[in-house]
C-alpha positions as CSV (number, residue, x, y, z in Angstrom):
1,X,-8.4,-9.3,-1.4
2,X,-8.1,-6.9,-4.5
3,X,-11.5,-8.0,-5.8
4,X,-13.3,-8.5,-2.5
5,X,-12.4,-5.1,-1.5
6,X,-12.9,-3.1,-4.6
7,X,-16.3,-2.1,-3.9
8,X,-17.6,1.8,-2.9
9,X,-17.2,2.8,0.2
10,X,-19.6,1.1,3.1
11,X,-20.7,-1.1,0.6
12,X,-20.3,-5.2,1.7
13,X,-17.5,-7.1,0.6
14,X,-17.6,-8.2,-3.0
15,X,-18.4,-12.0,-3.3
16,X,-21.0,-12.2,-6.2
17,X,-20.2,-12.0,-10.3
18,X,-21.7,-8.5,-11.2
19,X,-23.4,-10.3,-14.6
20,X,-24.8,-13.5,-13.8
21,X,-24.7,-13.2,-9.4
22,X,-22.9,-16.2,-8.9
23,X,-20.7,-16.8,-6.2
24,X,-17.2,-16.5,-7.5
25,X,-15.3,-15.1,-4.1
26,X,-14.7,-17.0,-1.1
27,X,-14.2,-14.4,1.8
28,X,-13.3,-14.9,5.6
29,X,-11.9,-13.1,9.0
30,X,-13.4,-9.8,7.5
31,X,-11.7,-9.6,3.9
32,X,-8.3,-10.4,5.4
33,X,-8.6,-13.8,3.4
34,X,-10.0,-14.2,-0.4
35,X,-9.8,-16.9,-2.9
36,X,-11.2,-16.4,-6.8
37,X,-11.0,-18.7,-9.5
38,X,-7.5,-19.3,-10.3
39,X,-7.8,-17.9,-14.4
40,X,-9.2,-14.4,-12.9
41,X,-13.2,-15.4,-14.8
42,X,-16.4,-16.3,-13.2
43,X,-16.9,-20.3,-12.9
44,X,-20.3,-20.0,-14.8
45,X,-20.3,-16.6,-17.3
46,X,-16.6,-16.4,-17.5
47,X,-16.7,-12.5,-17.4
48,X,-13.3,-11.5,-16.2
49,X,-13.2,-10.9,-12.9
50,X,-10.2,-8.2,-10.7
51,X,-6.4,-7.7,-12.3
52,X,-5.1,-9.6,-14.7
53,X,-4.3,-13.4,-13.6
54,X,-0.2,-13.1,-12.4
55,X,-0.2,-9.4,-12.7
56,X,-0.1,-8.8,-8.5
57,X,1.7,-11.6,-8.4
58,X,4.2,-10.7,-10.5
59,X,4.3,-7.1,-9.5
60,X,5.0,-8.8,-5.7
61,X,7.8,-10.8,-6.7
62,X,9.4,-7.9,-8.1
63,X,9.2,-5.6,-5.1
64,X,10.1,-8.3,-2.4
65,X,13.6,-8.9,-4.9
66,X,14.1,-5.6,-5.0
67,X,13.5,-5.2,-1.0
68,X,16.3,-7.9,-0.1
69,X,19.8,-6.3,-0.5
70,X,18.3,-3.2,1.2
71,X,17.5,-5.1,4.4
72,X,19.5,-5.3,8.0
73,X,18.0,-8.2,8.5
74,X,15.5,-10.9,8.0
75,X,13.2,-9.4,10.6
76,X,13.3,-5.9,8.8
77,X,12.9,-7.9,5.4
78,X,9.5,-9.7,7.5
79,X,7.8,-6.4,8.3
80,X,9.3,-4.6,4.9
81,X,7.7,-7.8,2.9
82,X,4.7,-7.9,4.9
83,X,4.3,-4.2,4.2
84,X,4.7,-4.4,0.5
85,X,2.5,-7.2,-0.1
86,X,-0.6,-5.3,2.0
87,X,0.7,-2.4,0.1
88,X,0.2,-4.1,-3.5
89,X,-3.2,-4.8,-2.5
90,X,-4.5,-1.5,-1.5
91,X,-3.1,0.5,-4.4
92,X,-4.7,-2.5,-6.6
93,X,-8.0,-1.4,-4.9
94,X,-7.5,2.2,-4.9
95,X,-7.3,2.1,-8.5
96,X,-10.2,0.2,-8.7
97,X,-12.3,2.2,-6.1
98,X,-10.4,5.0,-5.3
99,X,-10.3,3.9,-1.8
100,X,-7.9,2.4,0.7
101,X,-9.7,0.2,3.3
102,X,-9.2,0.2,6.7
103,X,-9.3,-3.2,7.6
104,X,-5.9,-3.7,5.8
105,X,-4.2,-0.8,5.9
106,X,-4.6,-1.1,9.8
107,X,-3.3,-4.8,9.6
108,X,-0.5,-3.7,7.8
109,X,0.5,-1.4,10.8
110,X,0.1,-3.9,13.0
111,X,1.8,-6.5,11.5
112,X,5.1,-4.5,10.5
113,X,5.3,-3.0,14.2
114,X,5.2,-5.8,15.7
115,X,7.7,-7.2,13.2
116,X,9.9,-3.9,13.4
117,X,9.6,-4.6,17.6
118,X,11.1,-8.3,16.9
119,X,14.2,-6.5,14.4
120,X,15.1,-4.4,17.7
121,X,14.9,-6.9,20.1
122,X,16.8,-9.4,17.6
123,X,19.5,-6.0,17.0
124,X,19.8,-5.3,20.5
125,X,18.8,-1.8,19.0
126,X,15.2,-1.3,21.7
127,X,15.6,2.7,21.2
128,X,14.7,2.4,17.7
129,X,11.3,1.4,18.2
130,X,10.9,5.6,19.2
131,X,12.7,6.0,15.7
132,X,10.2,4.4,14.3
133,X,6.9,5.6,16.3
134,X,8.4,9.0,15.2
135,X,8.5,8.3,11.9
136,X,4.9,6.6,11.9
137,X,3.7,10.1,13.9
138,X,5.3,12.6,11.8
139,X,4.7,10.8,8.0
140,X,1.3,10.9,9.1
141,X,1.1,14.5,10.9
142,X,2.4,16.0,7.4
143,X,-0.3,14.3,5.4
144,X,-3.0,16.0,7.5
145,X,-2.0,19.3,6.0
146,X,-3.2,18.4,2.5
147,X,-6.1,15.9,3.5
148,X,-7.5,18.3,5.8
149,X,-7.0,21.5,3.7
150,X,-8.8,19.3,0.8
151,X,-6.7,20.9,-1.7
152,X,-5.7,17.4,-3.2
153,X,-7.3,14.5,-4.0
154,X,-6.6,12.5,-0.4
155,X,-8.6,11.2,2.4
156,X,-8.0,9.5,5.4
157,X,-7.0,6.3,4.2
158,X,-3.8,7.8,2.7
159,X,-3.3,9.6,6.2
160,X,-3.4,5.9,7.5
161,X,-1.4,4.2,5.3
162,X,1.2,7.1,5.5
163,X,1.1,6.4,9.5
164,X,2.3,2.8,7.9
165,X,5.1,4.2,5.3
166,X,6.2,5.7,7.9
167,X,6.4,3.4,10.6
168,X,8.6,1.1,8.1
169,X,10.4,3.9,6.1
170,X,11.1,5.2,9.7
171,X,13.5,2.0,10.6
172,X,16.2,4.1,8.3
173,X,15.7,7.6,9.7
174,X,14.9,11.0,9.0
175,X,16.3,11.3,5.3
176,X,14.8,8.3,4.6
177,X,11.3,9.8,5.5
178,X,12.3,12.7,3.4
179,X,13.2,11.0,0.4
180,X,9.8,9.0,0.6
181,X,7.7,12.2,0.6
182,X,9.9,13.7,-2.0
183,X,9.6,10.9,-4.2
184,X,5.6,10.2,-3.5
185,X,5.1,13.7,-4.4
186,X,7.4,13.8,-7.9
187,X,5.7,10.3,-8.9
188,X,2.2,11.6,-7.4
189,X,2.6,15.0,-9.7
190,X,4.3,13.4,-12.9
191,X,1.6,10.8,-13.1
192,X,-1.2,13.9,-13.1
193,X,0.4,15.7,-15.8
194,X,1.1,13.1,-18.3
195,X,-3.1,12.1,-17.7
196,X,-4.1,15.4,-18.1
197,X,-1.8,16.0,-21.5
198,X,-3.3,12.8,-22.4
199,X,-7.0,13.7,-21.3
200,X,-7.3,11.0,-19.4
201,X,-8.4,12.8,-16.5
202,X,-9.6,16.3,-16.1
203,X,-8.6,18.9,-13.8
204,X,-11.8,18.2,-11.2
205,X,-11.3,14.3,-11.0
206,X,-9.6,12.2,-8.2
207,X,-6.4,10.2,-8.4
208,X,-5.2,7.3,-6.5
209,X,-2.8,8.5,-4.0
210,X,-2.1,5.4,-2.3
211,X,-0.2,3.8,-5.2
212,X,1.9,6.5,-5.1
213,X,2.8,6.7,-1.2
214,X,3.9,2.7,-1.9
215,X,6.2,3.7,-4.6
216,X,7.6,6.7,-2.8
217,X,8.2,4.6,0.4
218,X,10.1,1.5,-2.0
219,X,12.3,4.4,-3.7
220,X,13.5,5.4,0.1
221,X,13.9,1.8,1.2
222,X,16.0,1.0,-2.1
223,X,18.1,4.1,-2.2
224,X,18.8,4.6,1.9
225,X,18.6,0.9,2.7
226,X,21.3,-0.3,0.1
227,X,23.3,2.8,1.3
228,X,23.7,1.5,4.9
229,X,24.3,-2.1,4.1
């Protein structure tokens, strides 16, 4: 999905090997589904092709351990998991692109309120759902300030995938929304100013937001999640 979907914006899906043209991605059901060549190169030039081979992978592994002990329940842990794993992928592209696409960020939504509704259900805990809409509504509400102001470098896609944070982050409450934002914002900021000391980046150019609303959202699961178990 990483490499499919790290193209510019309205441009089609990525399928083709930008040096020699030859097909190297298999794409179906509108990007939701991707297959390269399992060593990450081209099958005829070799160039290598989207992250390192293992690297999402691994990085996956490591959130989903981390996301166990600070779940209810294995419902929670399906929508939390399914979350993350969407979540890898979009930062992945947003690195890439500087983009967060629609397709899966609204998939992601989907999925984990649908999964969330079966963790009520399952709880005997219905009310929550509004816990959780509220959290999806609000997350989203406060990112309008800076995307609509356009005094940072966000768009909607972070609006949407904050919608998501927040719909899963929500499950845990109101101080668990806050320490999400909190720590989005500190990782957001420290990442800027160790680029710009570095001149990596300069004080006009963009940075990948989304990345950082995935990390601030993991912080709040880990911290207020292990705290209620």
């Amino acid at each position: 999905m990483v490499v499919a979907h790290s193209v510019a914006y309205r441009r089609p899906l990525r399928q083709d090997c930008a040096v020699c043209g030859a097909a190297m991605v298999n794409v179906t059901h509108g990007g939701l589904l991707a297959a390269v060549p399992p060593d990450g190169r081209c099958c005829l030039c070799r160039t290598p092709i989207g992250p390192t081979p293992g690297l999402l992978e691994a990085g996956a592994a490591v959130v989903l351990c981390l996301l166990v002990p600070a779940t209810p329940s294995a419902w929670v842990l399906a929508a939390w998991s399914w979350t993350a794993l969407l979540g890898i992928a979009l930062a992945f592209v947003d690195v890439a692109v500087l983009r967060l696409p629609d397709i899966l960020t609204v998939v992601a939504g989907l999925g984990s309120f649908v999964l969330l509704g079966a963790a009520a259900v399952a709880a005997g805990r219905p009310g929550i759902l509004w816990q959780v809409l509220a959290g999806g509504v609000g997350l989203g509400a406060l990112y309008l300030v800076p995307i609509m102001s356009k005094t940072m470098s966000m768009g909607r896609g972070d609006g949407m995938l904050a919608v998501v944070v927040g719909l899963n982050v929500g499950w845990l409450g109101f101080a668990a929304l806050v320490t999400a934002t909190m720590a989005t914002a500190l990782i957001a900021v420290a990442y800027t100013v160790v680029m710009l000391m570095g001149r990596r980046i300069g004080p006009a150019d963009h940075v990948p937001v989304g990345p950082f609303i995935m990390l601030g959202a993991l912080v709040a699961v880990i911290q207020h999640g292990i705290a209620a178990a």
